[in-house]
N, C-alpha and C positions, 0 to 999 in steps of 0.2 A: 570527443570521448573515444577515440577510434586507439588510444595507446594503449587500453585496458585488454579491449579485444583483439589487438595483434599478438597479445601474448601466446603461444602457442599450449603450456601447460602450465596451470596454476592452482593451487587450492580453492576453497570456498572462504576460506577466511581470509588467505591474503587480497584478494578478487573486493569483498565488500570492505575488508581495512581501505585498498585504496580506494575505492569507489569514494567513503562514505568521507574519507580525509581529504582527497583533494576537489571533489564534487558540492557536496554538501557543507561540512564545518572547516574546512579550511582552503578556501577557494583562492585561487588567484590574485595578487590585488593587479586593479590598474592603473597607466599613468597618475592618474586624477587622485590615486589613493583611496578608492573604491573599488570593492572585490567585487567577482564576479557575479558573486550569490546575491549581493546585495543590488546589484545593477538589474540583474535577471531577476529578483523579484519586485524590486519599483518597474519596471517593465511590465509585468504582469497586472499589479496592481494598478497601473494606469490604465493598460488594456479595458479593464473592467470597470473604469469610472469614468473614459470616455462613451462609453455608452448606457453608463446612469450615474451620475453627479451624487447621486445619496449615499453610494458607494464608499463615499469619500470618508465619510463619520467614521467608517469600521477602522481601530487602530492596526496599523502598518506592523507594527511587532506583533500581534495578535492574528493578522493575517499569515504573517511567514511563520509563525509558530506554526498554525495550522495548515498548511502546503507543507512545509516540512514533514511535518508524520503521515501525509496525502501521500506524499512522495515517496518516503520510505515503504509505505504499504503497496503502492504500486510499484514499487520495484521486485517484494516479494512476488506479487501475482505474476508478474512479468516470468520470472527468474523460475516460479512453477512450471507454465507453459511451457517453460523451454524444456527445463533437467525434469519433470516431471516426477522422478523416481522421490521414496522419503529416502534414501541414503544422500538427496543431494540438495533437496528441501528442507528437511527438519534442520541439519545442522547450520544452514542460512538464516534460520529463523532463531535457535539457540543463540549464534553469535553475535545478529543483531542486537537482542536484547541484552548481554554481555557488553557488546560497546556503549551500546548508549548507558549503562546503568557504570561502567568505569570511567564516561568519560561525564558525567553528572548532568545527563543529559536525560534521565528516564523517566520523565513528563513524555518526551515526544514517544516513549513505548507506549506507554499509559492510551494516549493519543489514539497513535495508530489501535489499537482494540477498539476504539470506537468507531472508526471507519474500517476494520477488519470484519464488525457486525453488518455491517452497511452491504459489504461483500458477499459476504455469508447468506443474508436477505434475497440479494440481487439472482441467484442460481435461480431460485424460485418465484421471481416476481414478472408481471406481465409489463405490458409497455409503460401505463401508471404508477409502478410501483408495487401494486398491490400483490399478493400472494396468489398465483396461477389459480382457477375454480376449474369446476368441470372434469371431467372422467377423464381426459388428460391431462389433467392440470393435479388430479392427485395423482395421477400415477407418477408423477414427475417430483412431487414432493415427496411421495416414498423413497422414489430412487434416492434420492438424493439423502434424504435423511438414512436410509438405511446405511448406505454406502459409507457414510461421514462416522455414521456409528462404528461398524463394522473395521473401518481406519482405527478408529480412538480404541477397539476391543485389542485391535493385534497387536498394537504398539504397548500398551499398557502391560499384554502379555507377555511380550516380547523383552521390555526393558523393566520390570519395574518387579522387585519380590514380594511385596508385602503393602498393598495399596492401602489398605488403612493405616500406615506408620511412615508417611512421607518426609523425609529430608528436606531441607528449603532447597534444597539442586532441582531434587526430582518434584517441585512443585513448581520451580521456575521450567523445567521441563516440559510440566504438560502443560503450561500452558502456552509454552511457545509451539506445540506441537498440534493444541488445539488452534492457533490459528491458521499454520499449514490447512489443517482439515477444512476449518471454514471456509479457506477458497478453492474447496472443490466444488464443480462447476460455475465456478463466476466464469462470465464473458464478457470482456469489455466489448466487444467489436460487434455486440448484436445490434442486426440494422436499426432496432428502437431505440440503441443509446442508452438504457435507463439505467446502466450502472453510472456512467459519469453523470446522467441526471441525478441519481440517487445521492451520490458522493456532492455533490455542488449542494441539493438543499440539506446535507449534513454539516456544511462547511457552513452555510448561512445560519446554522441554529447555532453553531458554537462560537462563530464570532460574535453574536448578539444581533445579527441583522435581521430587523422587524419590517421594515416596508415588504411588497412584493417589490420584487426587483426586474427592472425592464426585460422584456425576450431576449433581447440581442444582448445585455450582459449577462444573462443566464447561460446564454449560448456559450460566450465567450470564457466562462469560467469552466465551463464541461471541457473547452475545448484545450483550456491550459491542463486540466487533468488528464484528459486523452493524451495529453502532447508529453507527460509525463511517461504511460506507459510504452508510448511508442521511441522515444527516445532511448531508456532505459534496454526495451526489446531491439533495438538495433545495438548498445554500447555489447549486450550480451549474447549476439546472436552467433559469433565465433568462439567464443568461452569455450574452449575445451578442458574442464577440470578434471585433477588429480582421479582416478580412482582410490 
């Protein structure tokens, strides 16, 4: 992934065209005539069924469906962290859905919102999951909700003239704008882990998987998530883009 990042200047759009071309939907093939994508996710998927067998019932297109928009989402959180600012976020997020929606891919948009809530959740959830209690625990849901607000007020302000007579642009807009917002303060790297927990038993409601699934591939599944954001935060850790 090291070719993206030596670039020295590039935009935000040329940066996830290639990302998202040669990374994701049009990978490598190999000798064998299997692409990259496919090998790296039967790889994954193995991972998680040698250490539960039950595993195995969840269908393999249904799985990479869903890593795929896992993935795409963690590369926005990723891509926040870094460029932080909205002049270099929001329009990462516009474009996203732009491609996938031209390239007849906008299932996996759809997707990714469902695990962009998951994110959004995770700012404010304790080690379990649950929503932080206790006199610090709201004051930390204030923060956060005011703040996310107070985002959605100025942008709205900012770009938009006439909020009750919306365009389908400025409605594909906000909502790519509201997902920027909702992952202000996600943290993947909290020592509780509970966001890749969280995202893992998201992953298991949407493929259909009913059993409790053994520890060690529960682990294993957080741990191919994690390996997503950190992968991603290393391909973009040199990005120097466009102002």
């Amino acid at each position: 992934m090291g070719l993206l990042s030596r670039k020295p200047k590039m935009g935000i759009e040329e940066f996830c065209r290639e990302f998202y071309d040669t990374y994701i939907f049009h990978p490598i093939k190999l000798p064998d005539g299997e692409d990259i994508g496919s090998a790296f996710w039967n790889s994954a998927f193995n991972f998680v069924v040698e250490a539960d067998q039950s595993f195995a019932l969840i269908d393999r297109a249904v799985f990479r469906r869903e890593m795929t928009a896992l993935r795409l989402e963690l590369l926005a959180l990723a891509w926040g962290h870094k460029f932080k600012r909205e002049k270099f976020t929001i329009p990462q997020s516009v474009f996203t859905r732009r491609y996938l929606e031209e390239n007849e891919k906008f299932e996996l948009w759809e997707i990714m919102g469902e695990y962009n809530q998951v994110v959004a959740q995770s700012a404010t959830a304790n080690k379990t999951g649950e929503q932080v209690s206790g006199r610090t625990g709201r004051a930390l849901v204030t923060f956060v909700n005011m703040t996310r607000s107070n985002m959605w007020e100025d942008w709205c302000k900012a770009n938009l003239k006439d909020t009750s007579n919306l365009s389908k642009e400025e409605e594909a807009s906000l909502q790519s704008v509201a997902r920027v917002i909702n992952r202000f303060g996600a943290d993947i790297k909290r020592e509780d882990c509970v966001l890749p927990k969280m995202l893992s038993s998201k992953l298991l409601d949407r493929v259909g998987y009913k059993p409790r699934l053994a520890v060690e591939a529960a682990f294993r599944i957080s741990a191919v998530i994690f390996g997503f954001y950190e992968g991603t935060k290393e391909t973009i850790k040199s990005v120097n883009l466009q102002s």
